[in-house]
N, C-alpha and C positions, 0 to 999 in steps of 0.2 A: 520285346527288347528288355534287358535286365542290364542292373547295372550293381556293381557289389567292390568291396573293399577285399585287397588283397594283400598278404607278406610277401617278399621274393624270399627263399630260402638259397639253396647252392643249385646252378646253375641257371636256365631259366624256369623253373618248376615256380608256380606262385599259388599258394593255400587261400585257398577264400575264406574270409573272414567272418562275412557278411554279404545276404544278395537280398536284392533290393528288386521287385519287381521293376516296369516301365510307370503300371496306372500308382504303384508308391509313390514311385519319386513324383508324379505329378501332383499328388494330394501333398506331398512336404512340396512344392514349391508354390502352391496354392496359398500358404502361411507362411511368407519368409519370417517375419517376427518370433514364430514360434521355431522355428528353424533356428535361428541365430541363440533364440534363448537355449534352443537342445544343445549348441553345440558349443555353446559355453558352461551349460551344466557338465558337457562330458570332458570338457578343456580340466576344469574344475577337479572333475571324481579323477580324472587320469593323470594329476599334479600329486594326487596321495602317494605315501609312502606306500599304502598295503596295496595299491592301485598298480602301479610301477612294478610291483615286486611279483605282481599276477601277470600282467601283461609280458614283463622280462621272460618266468616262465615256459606264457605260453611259444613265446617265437623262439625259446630253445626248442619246446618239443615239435615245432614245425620245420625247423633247422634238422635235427635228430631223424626228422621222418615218424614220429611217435604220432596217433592219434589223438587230434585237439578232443579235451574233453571240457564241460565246462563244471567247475570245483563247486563241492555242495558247502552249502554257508548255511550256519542256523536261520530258526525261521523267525526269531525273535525280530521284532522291527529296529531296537537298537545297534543289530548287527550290522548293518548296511549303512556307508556313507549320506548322510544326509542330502548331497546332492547327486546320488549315483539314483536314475532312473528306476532301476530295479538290481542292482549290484552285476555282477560281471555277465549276467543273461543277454544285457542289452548287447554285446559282443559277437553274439551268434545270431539273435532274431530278431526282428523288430516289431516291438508291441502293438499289439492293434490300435490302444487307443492314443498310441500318437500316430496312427494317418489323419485322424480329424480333430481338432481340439475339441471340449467341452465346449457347452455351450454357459455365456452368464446363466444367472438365475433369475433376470431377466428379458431374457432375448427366450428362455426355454419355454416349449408347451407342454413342459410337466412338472411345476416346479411342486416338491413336496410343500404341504402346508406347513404353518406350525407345528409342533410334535409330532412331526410324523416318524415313523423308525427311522431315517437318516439324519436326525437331530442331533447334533452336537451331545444330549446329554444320552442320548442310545449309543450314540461312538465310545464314551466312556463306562457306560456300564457293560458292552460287551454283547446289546440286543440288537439283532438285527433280524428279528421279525417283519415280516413284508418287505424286505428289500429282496426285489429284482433280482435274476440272475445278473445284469448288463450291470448293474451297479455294485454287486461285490467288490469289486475291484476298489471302484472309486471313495467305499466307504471302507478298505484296509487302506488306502492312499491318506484319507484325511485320519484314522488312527493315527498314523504313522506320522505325518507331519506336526499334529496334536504334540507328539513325545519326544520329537528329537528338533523343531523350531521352538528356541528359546522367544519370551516373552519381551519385547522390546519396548513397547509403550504402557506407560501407568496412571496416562490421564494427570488427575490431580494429587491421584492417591502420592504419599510420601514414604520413603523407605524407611522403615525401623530400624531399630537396636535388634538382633539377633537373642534369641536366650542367654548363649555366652556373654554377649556383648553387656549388655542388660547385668548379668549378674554381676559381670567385673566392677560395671558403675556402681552398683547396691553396694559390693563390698568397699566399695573407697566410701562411699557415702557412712557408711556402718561405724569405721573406724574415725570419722570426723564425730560422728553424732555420741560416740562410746555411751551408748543404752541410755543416752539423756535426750534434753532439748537444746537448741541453738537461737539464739537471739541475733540480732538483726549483726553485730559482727562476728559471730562465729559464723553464719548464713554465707559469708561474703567469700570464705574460701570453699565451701561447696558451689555455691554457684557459679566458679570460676573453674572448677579440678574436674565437679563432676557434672554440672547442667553445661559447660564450656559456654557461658553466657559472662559478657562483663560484671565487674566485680559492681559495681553501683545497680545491679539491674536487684540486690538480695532483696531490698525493702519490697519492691512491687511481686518478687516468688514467692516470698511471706506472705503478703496480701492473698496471690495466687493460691495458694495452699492451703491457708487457712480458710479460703473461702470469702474473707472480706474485701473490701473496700475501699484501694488506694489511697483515696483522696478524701479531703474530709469537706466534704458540700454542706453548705445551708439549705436546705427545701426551702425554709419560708422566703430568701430573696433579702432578709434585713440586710446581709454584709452584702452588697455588691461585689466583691474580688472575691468570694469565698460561693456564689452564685452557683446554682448546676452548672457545668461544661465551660465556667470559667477556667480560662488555663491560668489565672493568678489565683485560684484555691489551695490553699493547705494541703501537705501532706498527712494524713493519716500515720500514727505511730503504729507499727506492725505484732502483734504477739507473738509468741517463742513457736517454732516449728517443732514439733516431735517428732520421730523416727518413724511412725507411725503412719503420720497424714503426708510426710516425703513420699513413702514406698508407695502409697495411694496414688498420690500426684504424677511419681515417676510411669507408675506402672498406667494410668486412664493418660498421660498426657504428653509427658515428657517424651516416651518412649519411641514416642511414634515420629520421631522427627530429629534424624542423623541430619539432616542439612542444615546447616547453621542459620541462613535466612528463614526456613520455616521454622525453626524450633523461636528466634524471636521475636517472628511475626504472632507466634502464638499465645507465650507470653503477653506481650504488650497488648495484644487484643483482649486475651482473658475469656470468662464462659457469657459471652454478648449473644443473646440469642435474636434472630432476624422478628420484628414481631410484625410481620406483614398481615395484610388479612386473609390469606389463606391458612394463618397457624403454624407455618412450616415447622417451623421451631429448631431452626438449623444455627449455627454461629453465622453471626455478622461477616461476610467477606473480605473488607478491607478496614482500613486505620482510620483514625480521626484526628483531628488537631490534641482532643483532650486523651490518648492514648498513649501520648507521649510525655504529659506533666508529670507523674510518679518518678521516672529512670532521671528526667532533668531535672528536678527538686535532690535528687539525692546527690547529681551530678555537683549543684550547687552547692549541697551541706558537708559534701566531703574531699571534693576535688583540690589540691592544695592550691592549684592555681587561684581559686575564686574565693578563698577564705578573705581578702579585702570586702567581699561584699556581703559578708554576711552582718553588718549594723546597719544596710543599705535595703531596705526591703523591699522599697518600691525600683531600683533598677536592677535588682533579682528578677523581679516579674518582668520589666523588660528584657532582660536578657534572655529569661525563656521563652516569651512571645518571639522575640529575632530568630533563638534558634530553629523555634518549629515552624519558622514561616521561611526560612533557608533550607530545610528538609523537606519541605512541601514542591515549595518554587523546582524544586532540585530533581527530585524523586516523582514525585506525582505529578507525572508529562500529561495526564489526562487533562489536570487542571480543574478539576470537581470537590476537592476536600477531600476524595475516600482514595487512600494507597493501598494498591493491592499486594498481594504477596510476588507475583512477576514485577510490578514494575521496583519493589524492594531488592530483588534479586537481580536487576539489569542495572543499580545504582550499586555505590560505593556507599552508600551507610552503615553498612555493619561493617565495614574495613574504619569507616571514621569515629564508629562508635569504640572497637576494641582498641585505636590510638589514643581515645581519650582517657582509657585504664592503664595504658600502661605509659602515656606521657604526661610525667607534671606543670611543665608549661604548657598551658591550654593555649597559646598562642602560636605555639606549632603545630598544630590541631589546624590547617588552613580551611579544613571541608566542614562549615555547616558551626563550630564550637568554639572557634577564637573571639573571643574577647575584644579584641582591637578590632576587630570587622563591626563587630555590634556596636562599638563607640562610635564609631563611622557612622555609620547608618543610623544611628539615634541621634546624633549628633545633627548631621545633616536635616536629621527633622525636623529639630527643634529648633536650629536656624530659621525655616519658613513657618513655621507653627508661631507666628509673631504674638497672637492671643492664647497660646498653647492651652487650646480647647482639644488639643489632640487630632486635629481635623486642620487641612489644608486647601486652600480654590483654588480655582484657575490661576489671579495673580499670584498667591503663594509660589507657585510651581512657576509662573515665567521667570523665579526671581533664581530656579537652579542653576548651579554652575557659572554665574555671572551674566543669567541672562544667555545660556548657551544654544535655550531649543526657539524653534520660532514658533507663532501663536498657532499657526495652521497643525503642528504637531502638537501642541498641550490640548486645542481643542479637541481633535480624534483622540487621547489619552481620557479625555475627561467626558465623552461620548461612549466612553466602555468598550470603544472597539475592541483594542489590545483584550482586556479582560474586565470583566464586571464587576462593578466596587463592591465592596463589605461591610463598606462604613455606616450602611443604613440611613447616611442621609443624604438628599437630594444635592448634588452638585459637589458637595464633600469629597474629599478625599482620606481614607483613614492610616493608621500605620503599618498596617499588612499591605496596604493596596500602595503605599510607598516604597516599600520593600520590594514588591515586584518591581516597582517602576525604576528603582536606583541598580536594584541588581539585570536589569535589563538593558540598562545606559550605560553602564560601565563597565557594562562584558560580553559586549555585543556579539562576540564572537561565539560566545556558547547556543548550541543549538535550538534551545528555548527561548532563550534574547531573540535571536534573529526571527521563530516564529511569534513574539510579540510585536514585532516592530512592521514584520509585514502584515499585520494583521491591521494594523496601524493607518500602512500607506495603504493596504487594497480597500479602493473607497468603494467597488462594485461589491466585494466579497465572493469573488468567484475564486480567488486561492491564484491569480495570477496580476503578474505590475505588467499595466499597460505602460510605454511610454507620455500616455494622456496622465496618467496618472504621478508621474512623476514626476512631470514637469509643473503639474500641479503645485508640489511640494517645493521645487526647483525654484520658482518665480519668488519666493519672499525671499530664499535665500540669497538669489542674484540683485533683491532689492537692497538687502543689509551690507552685501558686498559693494555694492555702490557709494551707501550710506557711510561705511567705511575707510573709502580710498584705497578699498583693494582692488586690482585688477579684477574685473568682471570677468567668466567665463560661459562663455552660451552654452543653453543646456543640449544642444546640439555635438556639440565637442566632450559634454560632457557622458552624454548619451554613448558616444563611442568608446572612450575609452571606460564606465561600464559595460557596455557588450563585450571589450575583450578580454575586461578581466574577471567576470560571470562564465563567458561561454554558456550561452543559456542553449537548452536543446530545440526549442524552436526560437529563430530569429524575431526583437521584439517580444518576446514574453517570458518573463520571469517568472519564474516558480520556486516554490520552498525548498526544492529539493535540488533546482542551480544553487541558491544560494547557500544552501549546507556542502554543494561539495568545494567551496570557495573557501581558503586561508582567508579571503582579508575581502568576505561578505559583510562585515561590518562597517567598513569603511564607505561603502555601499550607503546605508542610512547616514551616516555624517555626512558625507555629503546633499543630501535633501534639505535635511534639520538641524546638522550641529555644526555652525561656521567652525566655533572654536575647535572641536577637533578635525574638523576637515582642514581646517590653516595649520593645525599642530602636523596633521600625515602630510603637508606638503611640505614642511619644511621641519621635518625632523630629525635630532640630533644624532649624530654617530655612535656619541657615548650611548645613546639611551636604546640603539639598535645592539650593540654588542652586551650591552647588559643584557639585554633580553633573549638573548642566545646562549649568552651563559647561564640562565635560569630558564629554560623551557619547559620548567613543570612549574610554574606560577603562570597564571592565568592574566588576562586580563583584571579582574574582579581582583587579584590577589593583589597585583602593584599599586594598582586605585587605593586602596585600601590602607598598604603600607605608608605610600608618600602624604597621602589624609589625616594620617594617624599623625604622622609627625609633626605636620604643620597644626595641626586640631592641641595637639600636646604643649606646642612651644606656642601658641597664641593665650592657650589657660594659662602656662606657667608666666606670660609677662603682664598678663592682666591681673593676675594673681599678685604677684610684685610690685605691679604700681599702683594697683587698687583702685583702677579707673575704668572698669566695666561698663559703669553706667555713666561714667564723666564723660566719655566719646560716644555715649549715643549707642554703644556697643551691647548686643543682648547677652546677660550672664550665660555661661557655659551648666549646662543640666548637672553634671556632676562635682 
């Protein structure tokens, strides 16, 4: 029995198109997968124009009564649609080796070894020495795919500047450099026209270029702020660029990198070589804290926003410790010190770095660079810093927010669940590891917050809230709510109406990834640990809901921030006025 494709032409007279034994069609339904993929490949080749216009055609001359013939096509392999089986042939006959697919190369009992003559690099040179009669075929099959499937994955590799492209930049760089050298601000419009890097990044491309040394370190340890991989060390003054050691730079470094995250990620890294002990001697992979001090020292010497603080040296260094511990917290989701170049690329950094060049109030700058955020946050510290030894305890930290978290949450904060301190001392708290913990509690909503917080309450550490577990946390709160004269609420009632506002995917267990797909997961921990905002979300104000819908690209973290700033402002200015700081008992304001 055969089975074949037909035209009807004028009357009933029908051309066959195509015949198809009976034992055929049994070996094509033997493989439907590959069936479905033939006949989307031929769905495909029969959508083309040239396709169409062959096929049109042929059912005239079937129409006409003319013998179907099938049309000779060059033998070149670019002639042929790239998903036409073998071009118009398949039309008439059907190829032997689609009755049975291939086999893998390993399911096969013959597979070539390394270099054998079916080797990729024998398909391109054109040898096919020892290959098989049965495999001609399949080694002009992978020529051909070789030359008409474009290249879609490039690993790590990054796309370049073109020659053109490349020369266009040399020539704009040419006519800035006009056959001299450039000092640190002529630097600043190359680096902006032709390296498309912020205008502050010129001192650290000088360094870059010249081969030296951003930063200007003590080896021996005398200056302590000035220490190796202290981030409060000196900038290095940069020498003049010539036209010379640029074309070098552009051409070993710059070149290689059209994507603006890698171009300065590459930068800021600089020529760091890995010195593991195998000798790799490859660049360092990812960023450091002190990677970042070069572009924000400059940020501070020229930004016009920040010119108050340049007679201030010592909250300079704080403000660049804030911002790189807000770009860390932010960017580097691993939580290890080292930012990679993907997770620099899935952040908004270089979108908040090129706002900082071209806005002069750095306080519109809300990501990672405002100014009033960092008074906050230092400010806040030095509230509990009651011996500003720079280091804060346990009670320090009860005394946040008015007494806002209960003891059961400071103790797991100061147990390192959330994250491991830095402060190097036992029980301490330092001001990086406050900075996580502030931007954790007052923006709970960000998806980092929320995995600090459950990292917090999961006291087993298997990555899920039992209900044991939360009522754990549950019980002091329901004690202070007593303590209070607030209506109590059993954690039973409480327990539900979390499940329906989680919708967690198995009943009873919470996971990190219920609570990220949750608007108002944050609310979630306030209730456990923070009476005060848990009594603010029950009885919250109207105005301050419709504000907040009229700014929905401020964040939590960002309102905190503003309403702090203000009240932190107008408590210096009346202390300031009545000159009685310390006549109430009241500790001076850091700035």
């Amino acid at each position: 029995m055969s089975h074949g494709l037909h035209v009807n032409v004028k009357g009933d007279a029908r051309v066959p198109l195509m015949d198809v034994s009976g034992n055929e069609m049994n070996n094509v339904n033997r493989f439907p997968s590959s069936k479905l993929k033939l006949d989307e490949f031929f769905l495909n080749w029969l959508s083309s124009p040239e396709s169409q216009k062959l096929v049109l055609n042929l059912l005239d001359d079937a129409k006409a009564g003319r013998p179907l013939q099938a049309p000779t096509l060059p033998q070149t392999p670019t002639a042929a649609s790239p998903l036409s089986p073998s071009s118009t042939n398949a039309l008439f006959s059907v190829a032997p080796s689609l009755a049975t697919p291939p086999l893998s190369p390993q399911k096969g009992s013959h597979t070539p070894p390394p270099g054998s003559p079916i080797s990729p690099a024998r398909f391109r040179s054109g040898d096919t020495r020892g290959v098989k009669e049965g495999q001609g075929a399949q080694v002009h099959k992978a020529r051909r795919a070789a030359d008409v499937i474009p290249r879609f994955y490039f690993g790590g590799e990054q796309l370049a500047y073109s020659d053109e492209q490349s020369a266009v930049k040399l020539a704009e760089a040419a006519l800035l450099f006009n056959g001299g050298e450039l000092d640190a601000e002529g630097m600043v419009q190359v680096t902006r026209e032709v390296c498309e890097l912020p205008g502050y990044f010129a001192p650290l491309l000088m360094h870059r270029i010249n081969g030296t040394e951003p930063i200007a370190e003590d080896p021996t340890g005398a200056d302590a702020s000035a220490a190796p991989g202290a981030l409060t060390a000196p900038a290095a003054a940069a020498a003049p660029v010539t036209w010379t050691k640029f074309t070098e730079y552009w051409n070993g470094t710059l070149r290689k990198y059209t994507e603006p995250n890698a171009r300065v990620f590459e930068v800021l890294r600089g020529d760091k070589k890995n010195g593991d002990a195998n000798g790799s001697g490859l660049n360092i992979p990812h960023l450091t804290h002190q990677d970042f001090r070069s572009v924000l020292r400059c940020v501070l010497d020229t930004h016009p926003g920040l010119e108050f603080l340049k007679d201030s040296p010592e909250f300079q260094d704080r403000y660049l410790e804030t911002v790189t511990y807000r770009i860390f917290y932010q960017v580097n989701v691993a939580w290890n010190g080292r930012m990679t170049l993907r997770e620099m690329r899935r952040s908004n950094l270089l979108e908040a770095m090129t706002h900082v060049d071209e806005e002069e109030d750095i306080n519109k700058v809300l990501k990672y660079f405002s100014y009033e955020h960092f008074y906050v946050i230092y400010c806040k510290f030095w509230e509990l810093d009651t011996d500003h030894d720079f280091l804060i305890d346990k009670e320090d930290l009860l005394r946040y927010g008015n007494h806002a978290l209960t003891y059961r949450a400071v103790d797991r904060v100061f147990s390192q669940a959330p994250r491991r301190f830095v402060s190097g001392v036992d029980g301490k708290m330092g001001y990086e590891d406050f900075c996580w913990f502030v931007l954790s509690e007052e923006d709970k909503g960000n998806p980092l917050a929320l995995e600090y917080w459950m990292r917090c309450v999961d006291l087993d550490g298997d990555g899920i809230l039992s209900p044991s577990e939360c009522s754990f946390f549950y019980e002091e709160q329901l004690q202070r709510m007593e303590c209070l004269s607030q209506e109590p609420v059993l954690f039973e009632d409480i327990l539900c109406q979390m499940s329906d506002m989680l919708h967690p995917e198995v009943p009873g267990r919470i996971t990190l990834r219920d609570l990220r797909r949750c608007k108002l997961a944050g609310n979630f921990f306030n209730v456990l640990f923070n009476l005060n905002k848990f009594i603010a979300f029950e009885t919250r104000d109207p105005f301050l809901i419709r504000q907040e819908r009229e700014e929905p690209h401020l964040t939590e973290w960002d309102r905190f921030a503003r309403q702090e700033y203000i009240r932190l402002s107008m408590e210096e200015e009346e202390g300031m006025q009545d000159g009685n700081w310390d006549g109430d008992g009241m500790d001076p304001s850091p700035f």
